[in-house]
N, C-alpha and C positions, 0 to 999 in steps of 0.2 A: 190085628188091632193093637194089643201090644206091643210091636215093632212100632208102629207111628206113635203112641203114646210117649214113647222111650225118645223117638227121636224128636218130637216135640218138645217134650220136657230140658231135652240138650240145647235145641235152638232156643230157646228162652233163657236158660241159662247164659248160652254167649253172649245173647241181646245184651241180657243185663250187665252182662261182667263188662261188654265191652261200654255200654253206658256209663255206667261208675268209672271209667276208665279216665274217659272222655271228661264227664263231670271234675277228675282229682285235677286234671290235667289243667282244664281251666282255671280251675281254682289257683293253682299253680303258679299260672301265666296272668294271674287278676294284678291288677298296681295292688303295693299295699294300704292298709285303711291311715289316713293321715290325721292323728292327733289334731286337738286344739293347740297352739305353739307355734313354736318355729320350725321352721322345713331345713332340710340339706342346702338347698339352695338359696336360702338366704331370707325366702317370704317367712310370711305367717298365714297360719288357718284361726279362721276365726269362730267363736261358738257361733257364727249365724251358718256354719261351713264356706266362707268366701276365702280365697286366698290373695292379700296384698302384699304386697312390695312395698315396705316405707320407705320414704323419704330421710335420711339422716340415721339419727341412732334410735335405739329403742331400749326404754328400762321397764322389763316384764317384773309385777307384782301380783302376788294376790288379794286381790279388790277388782272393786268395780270405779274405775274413776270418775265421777261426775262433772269437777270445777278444776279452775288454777287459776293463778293469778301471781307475778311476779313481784319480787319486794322490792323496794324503795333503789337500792343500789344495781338492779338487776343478779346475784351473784345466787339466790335463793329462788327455786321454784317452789309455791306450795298448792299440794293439792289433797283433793276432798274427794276423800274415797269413801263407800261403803261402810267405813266401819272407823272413821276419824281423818286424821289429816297428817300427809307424807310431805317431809321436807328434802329437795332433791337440790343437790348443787349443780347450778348449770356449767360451770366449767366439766368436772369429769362427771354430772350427767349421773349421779350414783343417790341414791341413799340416804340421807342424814339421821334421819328420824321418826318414826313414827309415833302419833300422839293419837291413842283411843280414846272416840268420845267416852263424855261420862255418863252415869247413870244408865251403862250399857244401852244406850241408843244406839240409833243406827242414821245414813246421812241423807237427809232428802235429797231428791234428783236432781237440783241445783240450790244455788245460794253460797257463794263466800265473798269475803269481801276485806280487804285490806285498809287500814287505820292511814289517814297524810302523812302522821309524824308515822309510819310504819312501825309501831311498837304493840298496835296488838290487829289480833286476825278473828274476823267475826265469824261463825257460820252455820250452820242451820241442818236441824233432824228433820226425820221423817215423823216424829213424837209430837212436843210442844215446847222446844227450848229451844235458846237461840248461843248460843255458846262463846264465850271470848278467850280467846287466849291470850297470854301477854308471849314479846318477842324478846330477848335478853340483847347484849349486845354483842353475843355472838352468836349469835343466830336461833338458839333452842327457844323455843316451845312450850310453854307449860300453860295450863288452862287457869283462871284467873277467876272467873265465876260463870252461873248459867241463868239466863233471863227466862222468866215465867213467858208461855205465850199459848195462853187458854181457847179449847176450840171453838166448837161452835156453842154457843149457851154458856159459854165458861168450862166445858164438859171434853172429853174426851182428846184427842188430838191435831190438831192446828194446821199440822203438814205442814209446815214455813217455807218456801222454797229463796226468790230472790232479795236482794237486802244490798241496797243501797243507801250510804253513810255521808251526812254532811261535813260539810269542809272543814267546823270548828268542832268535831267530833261528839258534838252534845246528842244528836238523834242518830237512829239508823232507822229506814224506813222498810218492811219485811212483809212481803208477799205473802199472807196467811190464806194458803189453798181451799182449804175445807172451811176457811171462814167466810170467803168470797167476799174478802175485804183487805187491806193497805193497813196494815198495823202502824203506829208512829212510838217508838222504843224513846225515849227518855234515857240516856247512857250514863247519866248522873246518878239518878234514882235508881236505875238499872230497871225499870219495869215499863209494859204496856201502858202507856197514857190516853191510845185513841186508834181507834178502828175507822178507817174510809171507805165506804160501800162500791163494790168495785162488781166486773163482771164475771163470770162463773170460772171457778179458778184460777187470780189472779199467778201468774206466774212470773215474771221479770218486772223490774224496776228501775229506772235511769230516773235523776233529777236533769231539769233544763239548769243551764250555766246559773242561770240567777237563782236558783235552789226555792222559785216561787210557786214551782210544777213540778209533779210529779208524771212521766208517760210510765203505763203498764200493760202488760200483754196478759191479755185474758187467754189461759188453750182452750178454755173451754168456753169460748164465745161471751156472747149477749146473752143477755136473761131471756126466756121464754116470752113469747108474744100467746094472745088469745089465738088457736088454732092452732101452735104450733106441734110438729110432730116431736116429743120429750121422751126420757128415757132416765129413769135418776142414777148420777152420779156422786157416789161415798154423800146420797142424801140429798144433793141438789137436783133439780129439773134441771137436761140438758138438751139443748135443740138438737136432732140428730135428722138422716133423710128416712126414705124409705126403708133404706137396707139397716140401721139400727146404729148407722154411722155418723161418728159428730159431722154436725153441716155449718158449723160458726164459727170463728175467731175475728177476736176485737183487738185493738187498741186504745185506751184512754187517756185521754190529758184530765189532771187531777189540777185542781187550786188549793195549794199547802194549807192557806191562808184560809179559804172559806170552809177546804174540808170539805169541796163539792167537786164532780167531773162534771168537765166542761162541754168535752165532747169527745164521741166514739166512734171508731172508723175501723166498717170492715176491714180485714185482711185474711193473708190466705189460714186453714186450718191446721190447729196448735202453733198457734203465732207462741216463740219462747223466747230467745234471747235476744237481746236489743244492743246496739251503741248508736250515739250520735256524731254528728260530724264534728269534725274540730270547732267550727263556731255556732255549735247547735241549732243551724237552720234546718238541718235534715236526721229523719231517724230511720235507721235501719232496723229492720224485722223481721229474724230467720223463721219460716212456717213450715217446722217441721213434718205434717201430713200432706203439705202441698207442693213441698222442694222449690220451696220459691224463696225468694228476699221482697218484703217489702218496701220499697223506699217512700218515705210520709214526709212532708213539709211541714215541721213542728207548730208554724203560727195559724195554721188552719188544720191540719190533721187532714189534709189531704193526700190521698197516694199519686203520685207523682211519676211512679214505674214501680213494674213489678217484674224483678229478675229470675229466668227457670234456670236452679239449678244440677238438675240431672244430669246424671253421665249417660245420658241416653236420650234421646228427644221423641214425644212421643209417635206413632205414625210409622 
């Protein structure tokens, strides 16, 4: 009975040894774990773990970049990161400057915007300020003053996101998120003048050519209807479906002028950033939860097509 015991206890033993063996050995032979960064080969891994291959060159910072927008002469990139605004020169593609917001803010998920005469750059927190900075004429950067932009009630924070600037620099017009309204900035006085009732987190902002309309993209839809199935968003009622997921994204044409929308047209969901076409007959509208582009007919607000853009089609 002790001989089998003994020899039992030895065959469990090999098992094991040679398991752990086997286990080092894979481990061994496993690819290594690959960084967020750049790879040997050239790509990148991304924090979502995807790995791309850009296109051109790439200048790795730390930030999260939101916005850009080119200066006046092309020779200055600026962009709207996380934690202020990076000045990168596009020839050698490097660097210039970095300018920390003030009042240690931090930078909402979109909104900047560049002055005609290009001498100063507007841009926007996740807080309640809308920030200017003046442009030298060599290129630096320094901030210049910050415009009040009170949230909801007057209370709390604003969340500013897109801000679109008239052509004789007197208004800037700014996406006030958690206000669910169209702020109209006074750039003389430097303060909030007027709030436009917009729909559930207005997000981007184009003027029509004649500066007599404002289009805006709602991510967060239409206001709630009687029955709708809702879910509050940072306070608001927000139409979502069954599974607890937004079901709406709008677009609005606004009247400067009366201070009223005219009219609102589905599109796909978290409709964000917008341009139109060269002679403002048409607007485009990226819907980020739906991978699509809207294309709208500005004098009706009609959709006209709706482009999928996935790198994969469904099916």
């Amino acid at each position: 009975m002790r001989h089998r015991l003994t020899l039992a206890a030895g065959l469990f033993a090999g098992l094991f040894s040679l398991t752990w063996w086997m286990a080092l050995a894979a481990v061994q032979d496993a690819p290594a774990e690959e960084q967020v960064g750049p790879t040997p080969d050239g790509g990148w891994i991304m924090p979502t773990g995807q790995k791309v291959h850009s296109a051109g060159k790439v200048v790795a910072f730390a930030g999260r970049p939101v916005g850009l927008v080119l200066s006046q002469d092309g020779k200055a990139l600026y962009v709207k990161d996380n934690r202020g605004i990076r000045v990168l020169g596009t020839d050698e593609l490097e660097i210039r400057q970095h300018l920390v917001f003030q009042k240690k803010e931090g930078a909402s998920m979109h909104g900047l915007a560049l002055a005609r005469d290009g001498k100063r750059l507007y841009a926007t927190t996740a807080q309640r300020h809308l920030h200017e900075a003046a442009i030298d004429a060599k290129g630096v950067l320094r901030w210049r003053r910050t415009i009040e932009l009170p949230g909801p009630k007057g209370k709390d924070d604003a969340h500013a996101l897109g801000v679109a600037l008239t052509r004789d620099g007197k208004r800037a017009l700014v996406c006030l998120s958690r206000n669910n309204t169209l702020g109209v900035v006074a750039l003389d006085a430097g303060k909030l003048v007027r709030q436009i009732e917009t729909g559930v987190a207005p997000y981007d902002v184009v003027l029509s050519p004649d500066e007599k309309f404002a289009y805006v993209s709602n991510w967060g839809g239409r206001k709630p209807k009687a029955g709708d199935k809702t879910a509050p968003s940072s306070g608001t009622p927000t139409v979502i479906d069954e599974r607890g997921v937004a079901a709406s994204g709008t677009v609005m044409k606004i009247d400067l002028v009366r201070g009223a929308v005219t009219q609102e047209t589905p599109v796909g969901l978290h409709p964000t950033e917008m341009t139109l076409s060269a002679d403002g007959g048409a607007l485009f509208v990226a819907n980020a939860n739906s991978d699509t582009i809207s294309v709208l007919k500005t004098a009706t607000l009609a959709v006209t097509d709706t482009v999928l853009v996935r790198p994969t089609r469904p099916g």
